[in-house]
C-alpha positions in Angstrom: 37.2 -19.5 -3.7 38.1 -22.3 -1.5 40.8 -24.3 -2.7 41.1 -27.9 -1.3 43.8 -30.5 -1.6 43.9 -33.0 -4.6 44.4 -36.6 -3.8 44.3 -39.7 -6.7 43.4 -43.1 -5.2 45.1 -45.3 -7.6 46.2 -45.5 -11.2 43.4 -48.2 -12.9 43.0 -50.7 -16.2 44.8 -53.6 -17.6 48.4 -51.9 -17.2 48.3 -49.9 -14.0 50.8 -52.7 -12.4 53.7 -50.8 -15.1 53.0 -47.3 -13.1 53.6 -45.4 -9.7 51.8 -42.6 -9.3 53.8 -39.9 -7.1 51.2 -36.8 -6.5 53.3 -33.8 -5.5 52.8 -32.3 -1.8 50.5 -29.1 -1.9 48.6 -29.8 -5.3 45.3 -28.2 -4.5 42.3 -27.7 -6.3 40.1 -24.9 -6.7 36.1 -24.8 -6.1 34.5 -22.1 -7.3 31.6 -19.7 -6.3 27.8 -21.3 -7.3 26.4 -18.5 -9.9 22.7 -17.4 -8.5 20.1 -15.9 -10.4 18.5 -12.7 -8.5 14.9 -11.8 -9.7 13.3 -8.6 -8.0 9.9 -8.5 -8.0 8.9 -4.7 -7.5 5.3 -3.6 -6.1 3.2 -1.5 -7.5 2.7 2.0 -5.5 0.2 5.2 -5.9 2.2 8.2 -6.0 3.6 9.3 -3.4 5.8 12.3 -4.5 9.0 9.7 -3.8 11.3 7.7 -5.9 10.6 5.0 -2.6 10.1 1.4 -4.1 9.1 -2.0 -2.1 9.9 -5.4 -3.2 11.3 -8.9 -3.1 14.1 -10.4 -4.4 14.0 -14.5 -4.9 16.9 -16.7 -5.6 17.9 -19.3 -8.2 20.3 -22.4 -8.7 21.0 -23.2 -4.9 21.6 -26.2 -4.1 19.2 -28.5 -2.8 19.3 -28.1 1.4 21.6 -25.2 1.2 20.5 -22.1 3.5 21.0 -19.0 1.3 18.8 -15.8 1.6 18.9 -12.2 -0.2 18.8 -9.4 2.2 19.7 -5.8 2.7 18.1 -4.8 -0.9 17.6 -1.4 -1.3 14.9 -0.9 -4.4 14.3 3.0 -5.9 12.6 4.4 -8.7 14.3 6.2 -11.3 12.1 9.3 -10.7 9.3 10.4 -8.5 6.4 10.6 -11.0 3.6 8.2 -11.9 4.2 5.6 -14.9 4.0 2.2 -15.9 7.6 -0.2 -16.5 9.4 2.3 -14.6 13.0 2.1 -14.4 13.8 0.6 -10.8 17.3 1.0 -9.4 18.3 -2.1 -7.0 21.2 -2.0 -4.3 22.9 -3.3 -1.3 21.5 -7.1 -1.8 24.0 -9.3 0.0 23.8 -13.3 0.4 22.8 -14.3 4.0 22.7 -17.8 5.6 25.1 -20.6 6.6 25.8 -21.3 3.0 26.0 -17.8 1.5 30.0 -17.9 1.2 29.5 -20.8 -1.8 27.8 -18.5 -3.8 27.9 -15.8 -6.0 24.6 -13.4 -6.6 23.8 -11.9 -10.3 20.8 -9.8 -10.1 18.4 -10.1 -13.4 17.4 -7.1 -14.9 16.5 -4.8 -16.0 14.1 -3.8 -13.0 11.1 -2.5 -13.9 7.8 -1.3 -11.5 4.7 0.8 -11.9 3.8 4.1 -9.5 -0.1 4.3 -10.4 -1.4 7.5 -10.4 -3.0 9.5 -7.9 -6.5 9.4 -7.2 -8.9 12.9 -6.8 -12.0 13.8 -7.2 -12.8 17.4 -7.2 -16.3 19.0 -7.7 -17.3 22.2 -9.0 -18.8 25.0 -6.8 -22.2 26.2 -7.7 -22.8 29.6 -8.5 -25.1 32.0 -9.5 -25.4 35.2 -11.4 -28.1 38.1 -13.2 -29.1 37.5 -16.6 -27.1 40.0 -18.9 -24.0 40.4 -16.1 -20.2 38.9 -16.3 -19.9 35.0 -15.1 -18.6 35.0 -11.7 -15.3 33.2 -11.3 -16.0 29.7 -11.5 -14.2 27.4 -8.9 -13.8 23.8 -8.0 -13.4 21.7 -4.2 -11.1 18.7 -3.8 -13.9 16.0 -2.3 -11.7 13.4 -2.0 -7.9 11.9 -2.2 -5.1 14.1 -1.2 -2.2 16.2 -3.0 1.3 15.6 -2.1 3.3 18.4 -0.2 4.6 21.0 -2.7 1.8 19.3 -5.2 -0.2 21.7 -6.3 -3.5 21.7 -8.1 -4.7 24.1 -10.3 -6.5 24.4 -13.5 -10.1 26.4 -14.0 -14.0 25.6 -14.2 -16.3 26.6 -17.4 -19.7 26.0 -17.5 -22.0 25.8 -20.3 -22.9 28.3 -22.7 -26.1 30.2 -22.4 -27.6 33.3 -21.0 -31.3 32.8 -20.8 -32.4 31.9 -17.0 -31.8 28.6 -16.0 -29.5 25.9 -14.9 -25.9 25.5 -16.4 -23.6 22.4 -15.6 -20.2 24.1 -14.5 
């Protein structure tokens, strides 16, 4: 808050010849901090086994030829795992720029962002057996996409039922 000293020009209207107008030394008045509006816009990410977010923040109710920027924004999921309007937790945004110090920075909220899910693509292993004996165990192979470390994927093939010679689709 700046404060700035008050001065009165002259006392006006159709009796301001009956007044003197005697302003005390030191009067000053205050100006206060511009409110600005901060809206984060968060991007969307696959998953990525982090709470990691990436985004902008734009600004709101500057004044017109004022240089004021958002920087230093820190943006983070609430947790790791894949979702849509995900709670996103925003920090450290301070106002830059030759005019920052005239203004005062609310960030809108709440913050929300999306972590898409991961893509895979597995494929079953063929496999073969005897008429009459057990299924063999049944597996699958990851063609494509990737886990994240300390991901792990797991679950079983079946194929489909039958015992006469012949193809099966696993």
């Amino acid at each position: 808050m700046a404060q700035l000293p008050c001065s009165f020009a002259t006392v006006t209207g159709a009796d301001s010849g009956n007044y003197t107008l005697n302003v005390p030394a030191g009067v000053l008045g205050d100006v206060l901090k511009k409110e600005l509006l901060g809206t984060v816009t968060v991007a969307a990410k696959s998953y990525d086994g982090s709470t990691a977010a990436t985004g902008s923040v734009s600004l709101a109710g500057a004044v017109a030829g004022d240089t004021v920027e958002a920087s230093g924004t820190v943006l983070a999921f609430a947790d790791k795992n894949a979702g849509t309007g995900k709670t996103v937790n925003v920090s450290g945004t301070m106002l830059t720029g030759g005019d920052a110090g005239n203004y005062r920075l609310t960030i809108s909220g709440p913050v929300k962002g999306d972590i898409l899910k991961r893509a895979l693509s597995i494929a079953a292993i063929d496999a073969q057996k005897q008429a009459g004996d057990p299924d063999p165990a049944l597996g699958y192979t990851l063609l494509s996409g990737s886990l994240v470390a300390g991901d792990v994927l797991s679950g079983g093939a079946n194929r489909a039922a039958g015992e006469q010679a012949g193809d099966y689709v696993i």
